[in-house]
N, C-alpha and C positions, 0 to 999 in steps of 0.2 A: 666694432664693425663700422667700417667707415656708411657716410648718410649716402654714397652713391651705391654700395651696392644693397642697403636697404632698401635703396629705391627700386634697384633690378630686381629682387626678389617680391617688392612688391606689385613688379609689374607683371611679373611670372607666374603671381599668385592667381590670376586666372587660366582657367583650361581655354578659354576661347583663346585671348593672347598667347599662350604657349601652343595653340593650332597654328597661330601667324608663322609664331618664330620657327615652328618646323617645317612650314611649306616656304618659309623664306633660305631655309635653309638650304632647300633643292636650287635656288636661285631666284630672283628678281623677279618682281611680277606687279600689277598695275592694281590698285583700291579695287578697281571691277573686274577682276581676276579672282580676288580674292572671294566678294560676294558671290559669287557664280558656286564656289566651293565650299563658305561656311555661309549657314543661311540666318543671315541679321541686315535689318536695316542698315541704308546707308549711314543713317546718323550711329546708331551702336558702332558699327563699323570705323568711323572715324574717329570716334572715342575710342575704340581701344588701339587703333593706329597710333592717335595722339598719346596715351600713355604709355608707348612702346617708344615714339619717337623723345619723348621727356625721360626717359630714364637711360635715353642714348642706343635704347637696341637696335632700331630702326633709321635708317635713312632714305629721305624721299626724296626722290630725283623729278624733275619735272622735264616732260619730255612735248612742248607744245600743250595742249588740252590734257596728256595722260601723265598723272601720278604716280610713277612706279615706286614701287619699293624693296629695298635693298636690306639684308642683313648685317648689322655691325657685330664682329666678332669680339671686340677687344672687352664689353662690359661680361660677355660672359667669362672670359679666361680671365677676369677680374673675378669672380663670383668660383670659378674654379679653381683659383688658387686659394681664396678664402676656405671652403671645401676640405680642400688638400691638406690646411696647415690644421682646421679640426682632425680630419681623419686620421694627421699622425700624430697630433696630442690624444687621441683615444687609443691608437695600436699602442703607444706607450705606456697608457696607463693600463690597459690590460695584459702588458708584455710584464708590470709590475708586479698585478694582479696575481700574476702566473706564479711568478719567482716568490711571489710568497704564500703562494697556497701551496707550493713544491716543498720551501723552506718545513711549512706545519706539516707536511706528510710525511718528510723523514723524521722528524722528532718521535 
C-alpha cells in the first residue's frame, strides 16, 4: 500500500474527520460553517482540517477573511480502487474456496 493512501486512511480514521468529509461532500463550506454543525473548538477544528488538508482530501480556498472548504475526490477513488483490487483478491479466493469444497463433496 502505497504511503499516500496510508495516509488517507489515517486521516479517515477519525469519525470527527470522516463528519468533514461527509458534509464536504454535500458541497463547500467555510471552517465556521463547519463549527456551527460539529461542536469542537476552533483549534480541534483546525487540527483536523489540517490533517484532511495533509493527506490531500481537503482543499481550502480563501475567499477575503473566509476559509472555505472544498472536497478533493481523487484521494479517495485512490483508496477505492485499493478497496476494489482486495475485494477481488478475496471473491477469488473464496470462488477457489468454493470449487473445492464442491470438488470434496462429490468424492
Amino acid at each position: 500500500m502505497s504511503a499516500a493512501v496510508d495516509q488517507i486512511f489515517a486521516a479517515l480514521s477519525s469519525g470527527v474527520r470522516r463528519g468533514i468529509v461527509a458534509q464536504l461532500a454535500t458541497g463547500s463550506t467555510s471552517i465556521a460553517e463547519l463549527r456551527r454543525d460539529l461542536p469542537f473548538s476552533k483549534q480541534a477544528m483546525t487540527r483536523h482540517v489540517a490533517v484532511l488538508e495533509e493527506a490531500g482530501l481537503v482543499r481550502r480556498i480563501t475567499e477575503g477573511r473566509t476559509h472555505r472548504l472544498q472536497l478533493v475526490l481523487e484521494p479517495l477513488l485512490e483508496v477505492q480502487s485499493w478497496v476494489d483490487e482486495r475485494a477481488a483478491a478475496w471473491r477469488a479466493s473464496f470462488d477457489r474456496l468454493d470449487a473445492l469444497l464442491d470438488a470434496q463433496g462429490e468424492e
